[in-house]
C-alpha positions as CSV (number, residue, x, y, z in Angstrom):
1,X,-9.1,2.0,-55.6
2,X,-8.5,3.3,-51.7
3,X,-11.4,5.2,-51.0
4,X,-10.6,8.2,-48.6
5,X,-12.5,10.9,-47.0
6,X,-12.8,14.2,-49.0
7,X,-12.0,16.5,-46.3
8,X,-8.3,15.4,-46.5
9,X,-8.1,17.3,-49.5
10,X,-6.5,20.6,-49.1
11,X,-5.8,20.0,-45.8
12,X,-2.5,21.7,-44.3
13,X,-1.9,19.6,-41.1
14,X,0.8,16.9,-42.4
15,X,1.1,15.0,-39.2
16,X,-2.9,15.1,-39.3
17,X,-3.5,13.4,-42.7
18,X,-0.7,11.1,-42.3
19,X,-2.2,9.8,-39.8
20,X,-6.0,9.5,-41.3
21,X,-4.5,7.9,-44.5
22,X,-2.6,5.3,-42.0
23,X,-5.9,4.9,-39.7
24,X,-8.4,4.4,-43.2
25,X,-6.0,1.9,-45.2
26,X,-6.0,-0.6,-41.8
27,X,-9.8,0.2,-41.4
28,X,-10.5,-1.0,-45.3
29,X,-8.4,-3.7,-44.6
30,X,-10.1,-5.0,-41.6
31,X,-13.4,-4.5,-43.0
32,X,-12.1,-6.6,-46.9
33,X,-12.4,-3.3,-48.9
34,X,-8.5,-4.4,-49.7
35,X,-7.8,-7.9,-49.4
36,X,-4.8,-9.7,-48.8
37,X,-2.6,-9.4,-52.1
38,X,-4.2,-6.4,-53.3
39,X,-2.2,-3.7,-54.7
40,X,-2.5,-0.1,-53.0
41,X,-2.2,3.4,-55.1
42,X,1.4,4.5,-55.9
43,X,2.4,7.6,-53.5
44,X,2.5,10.3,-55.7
45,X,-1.1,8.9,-57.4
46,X,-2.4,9.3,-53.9
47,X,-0.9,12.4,-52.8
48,X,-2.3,14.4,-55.9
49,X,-5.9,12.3,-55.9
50,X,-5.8,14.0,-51.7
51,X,-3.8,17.2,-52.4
52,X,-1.3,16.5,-49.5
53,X,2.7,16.2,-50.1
54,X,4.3,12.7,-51.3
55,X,5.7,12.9,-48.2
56,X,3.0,12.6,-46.3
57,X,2.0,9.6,-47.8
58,X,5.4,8.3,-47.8
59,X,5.6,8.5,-44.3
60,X,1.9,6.7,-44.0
61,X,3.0,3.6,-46.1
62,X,6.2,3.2,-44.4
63,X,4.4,3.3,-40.7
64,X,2.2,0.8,-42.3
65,X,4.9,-1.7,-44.0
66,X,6.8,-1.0,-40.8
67,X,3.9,-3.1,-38.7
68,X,3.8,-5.7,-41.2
69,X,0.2,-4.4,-43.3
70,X,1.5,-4.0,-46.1
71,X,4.5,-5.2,-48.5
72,X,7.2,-3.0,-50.7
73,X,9.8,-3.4,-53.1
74,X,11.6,-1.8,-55.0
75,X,9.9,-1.1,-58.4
76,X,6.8,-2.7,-57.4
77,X,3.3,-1.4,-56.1
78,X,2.6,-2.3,-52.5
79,X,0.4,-4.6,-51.7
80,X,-1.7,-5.6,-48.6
81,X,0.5,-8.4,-46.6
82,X,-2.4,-10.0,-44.4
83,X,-5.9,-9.4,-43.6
84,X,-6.0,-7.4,-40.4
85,X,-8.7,-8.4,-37.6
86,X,-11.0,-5.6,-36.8
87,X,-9.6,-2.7,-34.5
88,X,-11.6,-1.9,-31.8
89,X,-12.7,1.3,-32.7
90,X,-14.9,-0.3,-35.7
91,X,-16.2,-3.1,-33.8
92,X,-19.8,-3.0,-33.4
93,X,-21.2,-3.4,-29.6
94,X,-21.2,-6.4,-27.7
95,X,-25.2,-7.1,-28.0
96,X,-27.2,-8.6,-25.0
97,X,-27.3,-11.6,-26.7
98,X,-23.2,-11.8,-27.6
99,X,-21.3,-15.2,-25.2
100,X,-19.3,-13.6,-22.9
101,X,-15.6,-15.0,-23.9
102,X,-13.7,-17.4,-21.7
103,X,-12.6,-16.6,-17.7
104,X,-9.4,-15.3,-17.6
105,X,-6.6,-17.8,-16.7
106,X,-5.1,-17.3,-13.5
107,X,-3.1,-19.0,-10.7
108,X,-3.8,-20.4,-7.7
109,X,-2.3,-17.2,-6.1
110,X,-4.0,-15.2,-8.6
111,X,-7.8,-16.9,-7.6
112,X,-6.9,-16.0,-4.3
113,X,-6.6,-12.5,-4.9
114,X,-8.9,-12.0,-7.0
115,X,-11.8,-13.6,-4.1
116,X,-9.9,-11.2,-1.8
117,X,-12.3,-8.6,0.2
118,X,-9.4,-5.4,0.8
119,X,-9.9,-2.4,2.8
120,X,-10.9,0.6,0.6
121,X,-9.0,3.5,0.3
122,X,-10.0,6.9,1.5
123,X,-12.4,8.3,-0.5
124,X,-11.1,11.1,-2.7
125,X,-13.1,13.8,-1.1
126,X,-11.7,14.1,2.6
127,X,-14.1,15.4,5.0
128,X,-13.3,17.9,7.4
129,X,-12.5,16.0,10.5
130,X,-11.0,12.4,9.2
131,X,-9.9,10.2,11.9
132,X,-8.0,7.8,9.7
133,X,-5.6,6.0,10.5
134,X,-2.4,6.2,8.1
135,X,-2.3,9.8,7.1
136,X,0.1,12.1,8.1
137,X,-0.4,15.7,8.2
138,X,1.4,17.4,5.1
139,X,2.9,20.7,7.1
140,X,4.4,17.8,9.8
141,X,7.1,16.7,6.8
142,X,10.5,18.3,7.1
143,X,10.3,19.9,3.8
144,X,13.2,22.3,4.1
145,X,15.7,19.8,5.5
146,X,14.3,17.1,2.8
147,X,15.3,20.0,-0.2
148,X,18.2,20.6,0.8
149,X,19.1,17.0,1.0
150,X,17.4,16.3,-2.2
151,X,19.3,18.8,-4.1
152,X,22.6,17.6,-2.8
153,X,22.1,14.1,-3.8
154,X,20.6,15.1,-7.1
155,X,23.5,17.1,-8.0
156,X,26.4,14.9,-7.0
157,X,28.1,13.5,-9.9
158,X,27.9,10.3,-10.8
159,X,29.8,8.6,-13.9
160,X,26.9,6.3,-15.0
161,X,23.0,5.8,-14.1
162,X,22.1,1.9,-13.2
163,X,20.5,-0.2,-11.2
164,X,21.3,0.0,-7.3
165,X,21.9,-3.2,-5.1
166,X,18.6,-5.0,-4.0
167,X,19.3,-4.9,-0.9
168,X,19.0,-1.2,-0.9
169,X,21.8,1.9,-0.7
170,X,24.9,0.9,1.8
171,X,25.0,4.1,3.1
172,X,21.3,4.0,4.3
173,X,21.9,0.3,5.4
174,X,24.9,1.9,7.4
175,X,22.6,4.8,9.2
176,X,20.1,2.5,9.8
177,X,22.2,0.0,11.6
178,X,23.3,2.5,14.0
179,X,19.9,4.4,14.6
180,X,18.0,1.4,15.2
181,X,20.4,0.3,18.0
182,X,20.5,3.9,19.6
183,X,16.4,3.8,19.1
184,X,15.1,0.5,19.3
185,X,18.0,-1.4,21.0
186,X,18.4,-3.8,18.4
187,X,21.8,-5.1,17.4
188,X,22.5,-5.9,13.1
189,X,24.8,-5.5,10.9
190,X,24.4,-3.6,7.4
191,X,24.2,-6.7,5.9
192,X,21.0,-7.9,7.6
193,X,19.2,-5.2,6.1
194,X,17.3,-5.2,3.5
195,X,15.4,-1.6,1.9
196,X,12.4,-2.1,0.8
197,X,9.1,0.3,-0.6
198,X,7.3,0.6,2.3
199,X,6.7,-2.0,5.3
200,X,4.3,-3.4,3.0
201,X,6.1,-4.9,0.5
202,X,8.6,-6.4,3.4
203,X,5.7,-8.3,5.1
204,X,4.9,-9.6,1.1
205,X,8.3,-10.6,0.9
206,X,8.0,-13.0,3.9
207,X,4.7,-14.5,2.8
208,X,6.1,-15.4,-0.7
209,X,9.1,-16.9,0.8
210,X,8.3,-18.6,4.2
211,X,4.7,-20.0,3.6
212,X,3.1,-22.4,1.2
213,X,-0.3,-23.9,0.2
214,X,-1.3,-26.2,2.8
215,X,0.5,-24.2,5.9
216,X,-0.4,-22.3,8.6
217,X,0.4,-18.8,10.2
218,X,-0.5,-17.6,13.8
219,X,-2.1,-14.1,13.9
220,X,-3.5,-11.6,16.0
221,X,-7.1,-10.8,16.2
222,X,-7.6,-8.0,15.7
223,X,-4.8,-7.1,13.4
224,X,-3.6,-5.6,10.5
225,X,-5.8,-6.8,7.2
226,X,-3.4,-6.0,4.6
227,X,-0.4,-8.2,6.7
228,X,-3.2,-11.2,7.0
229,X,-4.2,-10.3,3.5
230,X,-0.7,-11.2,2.0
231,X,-0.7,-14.1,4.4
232,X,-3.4,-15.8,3.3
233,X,-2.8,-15.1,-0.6
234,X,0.1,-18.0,-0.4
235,X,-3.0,-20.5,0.6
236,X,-1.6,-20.3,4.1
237,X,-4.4,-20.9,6.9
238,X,-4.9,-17.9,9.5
239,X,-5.0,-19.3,12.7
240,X,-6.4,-16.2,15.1
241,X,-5.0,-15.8,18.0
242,X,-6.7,-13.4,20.5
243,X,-5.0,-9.9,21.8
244,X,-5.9,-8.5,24.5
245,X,-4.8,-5.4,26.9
246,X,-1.2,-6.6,27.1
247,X,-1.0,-8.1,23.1
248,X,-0.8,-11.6,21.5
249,X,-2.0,-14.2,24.0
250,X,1.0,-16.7,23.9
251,X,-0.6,-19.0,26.0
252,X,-3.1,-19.4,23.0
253,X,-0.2,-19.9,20.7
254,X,-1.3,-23.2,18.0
255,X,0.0,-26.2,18.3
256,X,-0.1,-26.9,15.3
257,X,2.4,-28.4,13.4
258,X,1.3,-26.6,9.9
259,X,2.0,-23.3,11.9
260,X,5.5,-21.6,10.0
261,X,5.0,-18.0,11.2
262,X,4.3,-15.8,13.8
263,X,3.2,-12.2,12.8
264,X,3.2,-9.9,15.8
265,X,3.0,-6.3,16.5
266,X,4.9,-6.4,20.1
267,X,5.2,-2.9,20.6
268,X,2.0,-1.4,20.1
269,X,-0.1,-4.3,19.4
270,X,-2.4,-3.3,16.2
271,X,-5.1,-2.1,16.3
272,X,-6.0,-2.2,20.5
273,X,-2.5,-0.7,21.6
274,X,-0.9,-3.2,24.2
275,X,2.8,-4.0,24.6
276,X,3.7,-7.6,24.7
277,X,5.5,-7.5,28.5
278,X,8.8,-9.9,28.5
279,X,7.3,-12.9,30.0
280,X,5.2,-13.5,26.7
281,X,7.8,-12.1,24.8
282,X,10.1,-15.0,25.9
283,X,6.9,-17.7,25.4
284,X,6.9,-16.0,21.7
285,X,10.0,-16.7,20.9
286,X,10.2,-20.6,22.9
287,X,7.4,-21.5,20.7
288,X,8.7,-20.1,17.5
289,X,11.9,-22.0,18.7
290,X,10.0,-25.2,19.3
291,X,8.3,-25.0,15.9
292,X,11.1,-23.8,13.8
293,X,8.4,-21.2,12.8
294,X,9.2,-17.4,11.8
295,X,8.0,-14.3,13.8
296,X,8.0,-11.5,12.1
297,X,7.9,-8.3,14.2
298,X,5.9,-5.4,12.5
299,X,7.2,-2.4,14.4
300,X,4.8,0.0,12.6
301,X,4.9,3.0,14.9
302,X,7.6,2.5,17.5
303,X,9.0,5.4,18.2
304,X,5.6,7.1,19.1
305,X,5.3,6.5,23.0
306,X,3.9,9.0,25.0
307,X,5.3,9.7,29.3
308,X,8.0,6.7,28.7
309,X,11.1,5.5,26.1
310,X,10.2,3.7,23.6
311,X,10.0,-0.3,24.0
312,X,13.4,-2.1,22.3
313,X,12.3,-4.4,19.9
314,X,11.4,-8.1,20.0
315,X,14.2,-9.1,18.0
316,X,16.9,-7.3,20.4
317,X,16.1,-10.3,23.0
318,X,16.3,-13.3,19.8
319,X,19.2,-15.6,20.5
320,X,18.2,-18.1,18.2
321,X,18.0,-15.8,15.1
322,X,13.9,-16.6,14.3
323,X,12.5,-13.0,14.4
324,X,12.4,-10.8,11.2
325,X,11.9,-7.5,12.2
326,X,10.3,-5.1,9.4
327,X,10.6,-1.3,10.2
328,X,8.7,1.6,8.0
329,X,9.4,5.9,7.6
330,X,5.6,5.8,7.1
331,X,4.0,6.9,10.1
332,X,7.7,9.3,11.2
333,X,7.6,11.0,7.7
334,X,4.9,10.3,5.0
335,X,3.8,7.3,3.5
336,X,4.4,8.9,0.0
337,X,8.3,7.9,0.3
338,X,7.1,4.2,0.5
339,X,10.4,3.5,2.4
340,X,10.8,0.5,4.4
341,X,13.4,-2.1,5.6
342,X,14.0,-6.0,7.3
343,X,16.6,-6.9,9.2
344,X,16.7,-10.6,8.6
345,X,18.3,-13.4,10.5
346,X,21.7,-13.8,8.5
347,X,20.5,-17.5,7.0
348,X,17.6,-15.8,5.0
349,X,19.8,-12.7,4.2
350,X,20.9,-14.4,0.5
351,X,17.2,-15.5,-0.3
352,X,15.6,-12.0,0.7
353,X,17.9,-10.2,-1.7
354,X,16.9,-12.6,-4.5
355,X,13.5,-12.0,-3.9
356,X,14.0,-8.5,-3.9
357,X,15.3,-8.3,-6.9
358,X,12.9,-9.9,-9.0
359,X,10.3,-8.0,-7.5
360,X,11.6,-4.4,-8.2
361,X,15.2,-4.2,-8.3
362,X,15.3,-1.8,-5.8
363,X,13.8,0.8,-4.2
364,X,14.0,4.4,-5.4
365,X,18.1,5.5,-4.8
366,X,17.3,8.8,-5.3
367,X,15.1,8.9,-1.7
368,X,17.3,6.4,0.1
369,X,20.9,8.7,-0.2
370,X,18.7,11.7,0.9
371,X,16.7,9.8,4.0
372,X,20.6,8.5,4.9
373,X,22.2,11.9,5.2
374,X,19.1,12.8,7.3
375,X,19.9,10.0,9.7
376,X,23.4,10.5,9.4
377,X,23.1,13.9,10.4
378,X,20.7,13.8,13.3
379,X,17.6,16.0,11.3
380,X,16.0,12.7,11.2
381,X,15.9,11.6,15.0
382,X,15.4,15.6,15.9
383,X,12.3,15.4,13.8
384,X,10.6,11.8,15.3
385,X,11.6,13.7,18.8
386,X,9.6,16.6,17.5
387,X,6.7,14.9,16.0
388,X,6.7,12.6,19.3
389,X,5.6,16.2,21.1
390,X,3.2,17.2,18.5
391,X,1.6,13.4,18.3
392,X,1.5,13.9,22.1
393,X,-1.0,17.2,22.2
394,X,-3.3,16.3,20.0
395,X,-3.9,12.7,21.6
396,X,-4.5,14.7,24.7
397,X,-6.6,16.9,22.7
398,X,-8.5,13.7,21.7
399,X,-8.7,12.1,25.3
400,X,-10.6,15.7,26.1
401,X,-12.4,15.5,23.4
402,X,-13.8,12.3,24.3
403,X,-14.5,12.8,27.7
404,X,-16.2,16.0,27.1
405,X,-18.0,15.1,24.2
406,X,-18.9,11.0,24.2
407,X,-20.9,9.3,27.0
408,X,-19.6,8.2,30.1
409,X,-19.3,4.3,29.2
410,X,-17.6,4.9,26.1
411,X,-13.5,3.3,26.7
412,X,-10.6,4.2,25.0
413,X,-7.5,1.7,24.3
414,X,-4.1,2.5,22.9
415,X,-3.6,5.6,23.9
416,X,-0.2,4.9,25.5
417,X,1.3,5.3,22.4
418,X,0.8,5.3,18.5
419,X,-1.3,7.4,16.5
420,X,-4.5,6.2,16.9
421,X,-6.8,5.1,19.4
422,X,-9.7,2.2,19.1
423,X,-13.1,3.9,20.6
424,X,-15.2,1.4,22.3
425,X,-18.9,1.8,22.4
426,X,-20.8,-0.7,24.9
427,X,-24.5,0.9,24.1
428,X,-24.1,-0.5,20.3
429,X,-23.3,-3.9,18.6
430,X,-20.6,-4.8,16.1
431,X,-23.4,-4.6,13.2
432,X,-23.8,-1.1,13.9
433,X,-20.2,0.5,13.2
434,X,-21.0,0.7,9.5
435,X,-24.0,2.6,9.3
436,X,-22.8,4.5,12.2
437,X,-19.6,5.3,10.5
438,X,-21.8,6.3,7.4
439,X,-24.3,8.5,9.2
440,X,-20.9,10.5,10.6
441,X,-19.1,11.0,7.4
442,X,-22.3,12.2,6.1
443,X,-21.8,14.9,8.7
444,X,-18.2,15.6,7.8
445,X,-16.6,13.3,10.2
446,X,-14.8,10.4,9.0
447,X,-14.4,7.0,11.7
448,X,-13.7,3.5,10.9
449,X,-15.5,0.4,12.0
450,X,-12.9,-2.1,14.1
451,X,-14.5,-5.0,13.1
452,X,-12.6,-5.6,9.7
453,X,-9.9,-6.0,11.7
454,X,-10.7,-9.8,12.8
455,X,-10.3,-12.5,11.2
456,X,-13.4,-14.9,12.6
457,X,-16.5,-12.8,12.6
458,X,-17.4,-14.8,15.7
459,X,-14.5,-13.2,17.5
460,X,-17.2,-10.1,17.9
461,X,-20.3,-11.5,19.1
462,X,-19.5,-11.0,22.6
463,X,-18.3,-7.1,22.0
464,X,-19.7,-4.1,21.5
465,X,-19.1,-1.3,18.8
466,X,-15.2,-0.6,17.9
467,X,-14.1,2.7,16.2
468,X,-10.3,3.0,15.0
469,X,-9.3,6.9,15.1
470,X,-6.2,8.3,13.7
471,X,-5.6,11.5,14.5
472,X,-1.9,12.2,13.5
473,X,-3.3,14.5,10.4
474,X,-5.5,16.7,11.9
475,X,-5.1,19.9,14.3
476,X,-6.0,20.5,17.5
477,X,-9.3,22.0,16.9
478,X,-10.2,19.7,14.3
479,X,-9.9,16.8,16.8
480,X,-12.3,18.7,19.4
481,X,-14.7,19.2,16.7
482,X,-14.7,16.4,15.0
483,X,-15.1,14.6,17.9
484,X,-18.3,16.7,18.9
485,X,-19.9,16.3,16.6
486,X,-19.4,12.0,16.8
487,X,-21.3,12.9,20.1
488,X,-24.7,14.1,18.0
489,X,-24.3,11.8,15.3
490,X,-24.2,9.3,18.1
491,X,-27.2,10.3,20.1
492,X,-29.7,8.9,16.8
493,X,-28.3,5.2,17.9
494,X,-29.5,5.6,21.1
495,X,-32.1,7.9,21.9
496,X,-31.7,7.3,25.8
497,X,-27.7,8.2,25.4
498,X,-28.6,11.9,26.6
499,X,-29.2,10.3,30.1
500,X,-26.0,9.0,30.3
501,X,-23.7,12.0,29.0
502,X,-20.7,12.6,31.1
503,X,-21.7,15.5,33.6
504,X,-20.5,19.4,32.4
């Protein structure tokens, strides 16, 4: 006989027993209370041994028969169908002594990521003054002009919901083709472009389809972890290839003949802030020519310069179709809308959309009609002009800041353009950005240590203390303040830095 719990008797919540008869039949069949083969109570026995409705119990057996536990027929008791293995929730604990089971069983891709050492994210609670780099400031999104969009798109009819092309909406491939030859004098047709969720998942894309196990890729040190990250997940060597005040070095290009890529942030060279000037530019693309290797162009933040135009993108000077140029509406509108796009050489166009599909489908259509009519209309360029002024004060505000605030050797690059600076500081070493960077968010201010940002360790020997600053969410007086008090947290590295303050 089923043995059950005398509080069910009486009790008035039918969803509520139904659901402890269902949970006490599995648990005395996991446990051999009723064995495989043995016959359970009728309903109605049940229901008037508990005092709850037939239907209760009814509904319990049929859940149960329903998952395979137990077995009915017509004029027939039912009966337990196969002994059930014990649910969690009545296992005992795993004692000290208990063999851990075996590792899981993963790919070579899968190994890879799992050794992987990422960035960490921001930690949940902000301080007051966060340099990072990546976030935007919330009241900077064009909320109104966004809505309105929004709730057009949302209620214009449609005669069926399904899945969208891979290569993302045609009428935000369309806006995009003319706004990024009006912005960043690059020449494509709709059909080179390809929409993806955020710049991120583009620069995947590429590593999963142009390198393998065995190969090579050429990249800039410093540069952007997560891009090297996804490189080196395919089993694809880094081979580092030092920046400097005016970007990539070309003339340090590999030889290599495992080399198949080329990733490269021409524009605003990540994280030290130099433009790659036309005579490398042209060496770029000669070598990628010579090699029949891939560059892909990151242009993460192009459309922030400050004083000049913008710089037209490496691919608008490609003749020979080997640059892959991956845009993002991160840093002009929020990262949250995890928009992004390629524009692919045509011969990987077919391969791209593939991939792209298999991944995700596509990215959210809902977003990409409203970010079109923004584009289409003009809101969109209106508000990058806008937030190109705003960007503008406050790294002025920052440059102050600095100079008032940090000792006289301390040197700035990337301030040209971008939304973040890197903050060199000759009086420390390398080893000391962490703790450093520690001691300041423990006084509210949060900085970043540069050093993450190389790929050979050795790179930094010969350098002092970096610092990344983003300063594209904060205000005005949050920069100033933030930045002062850097200066005190500062002066308990080096007791003698009051001697060497910048003069009032």
């Amino acid at each position: 006989m089923v043995q059950l719990e005398p509080a069910l008797h009486g009790r008035r919540d039918a969803a509520g027993a139904g659901r402890r008869i269902y949970d006490l039949l599995r648990a005395q069949m996991a446990d051999g209370s009723l064995p495989t083969g043995a016959p359970v109570p009728s309903t109605r026995a049940l229901a008037a041994e508990l005092g709850v409705s037939r239907t209760t119990v009814t509904a319990a057996y049929e859940q149960l028969a329903a998952e395979g536990f137990l077995v009915t027929s017509v004029g027939r008791a039912a009966r337990v169908a196969a002994p059930l293995a014990v649910p969690p929730a009545a296992r005992a604990p795993r004692t000290r002594e208990s063999r851990p089971g075996p590792a899981a069983a993963l790919s070579g891709y899968g190994h890879r990521v799992a050794a992987m050492k990422l960035p960490t994210l921001a930690p949940a609670d902000p301080v007051p003054f966060d340099f990072v780099y990546g976030a935007i400031a919330a009241r900077d999104f064009p909320t109104l002009a966004w809505r309105r969009a929004h709730q057009v798109e949302l209620l214009r009819q449609q005669q069926r919901l399904y899945y969208a092309p891979p290569e993302g909406d045609p009428a935000l491939r369309q806006a995009l083709q003319g706004y990024l030859r009006r912005a960043r004098g690059l020449t494509c047709s709709p059909e080179q472009i390809i929409v993806t969720q955020g710049s991120q998942q583009a620069i995947d894309l590429c590593a999963r389809l142009l390198l393998d196990a065995g190969q090579a890729f050429a990249f800039e040190a410093p540069g952007y972890l997560m891009a090297r990250r996804c490189f080196e997940a395919t089993g694809a060597e880094c081979l580092a290839v030092p920046a400097d005040e005016h970007g990539l070095d070309t003339a340090a290009l590999p030889q290599d003949a495992r080399a198949r890529l080329a990733y490269v942030t021409p524009s605003h060279q990540f994280p030290l802030g130099g433009v790659l000037p036309i005579g490398r530019r042209l060496a770029l693309l000669h070598w990628a020519q010579r090699h029949r290797a891939w560059v892909v162009e990151d242009d993460y933040d192009g459309e922030f310069r400050y004083g000049q135009r913008p710089i037209d993108a490496l691919q608008s000077i490609d003749t020979e179709g080997r640059v892959i140029y991956v845009g993002t509406f991160s840093k002009a509108l929020s990262p949250q809308v995890r928009l992004g796009y390629l524009v692919l050489p045509n011969e990987l166009v077919p391969v791209f959309r593939q991939a792209k599909r298999l991944a995700d489908r596509h990215a959210p259509v809902l977003e990409q009609r409203v970010l079109a009519t923004l584009i289409a209309s003009g809101v969109y360029e209106r508000h990058v002009r806008r937030m190109r002024r705003e960007h503008e004060r406050r790294r002025q505000a920052l440059m102050q800041a600095i100079a008032q605030h940090l000792p006289a050797d301390a040197r700035v690059d990337g301030a040209a353009a971008g939304l973040h600076i890197v903050l060199w500081l000759p009086f420390l070493r390398p080893q000391d950005e962490a703790p450093l960077a520690a001691a300041a968010r423990a006084q509210g201010v949060g900085v970043y240590p540069v050093s993450p940002l190389y790929a050979d360790a050795q790179d930094r020997t010969a350098q002092p203390a970096g610092l990344m600053l983003g300063y594209a969410s904060l205000t005005v007086g949050q920069i100033e303040q933030g930045i002062r008090v850097l200066g005190t947290v500062l002066k308990d590295f080096d007791p003698g830095l009051a001697d060497r303050q910048r003069p009032a």
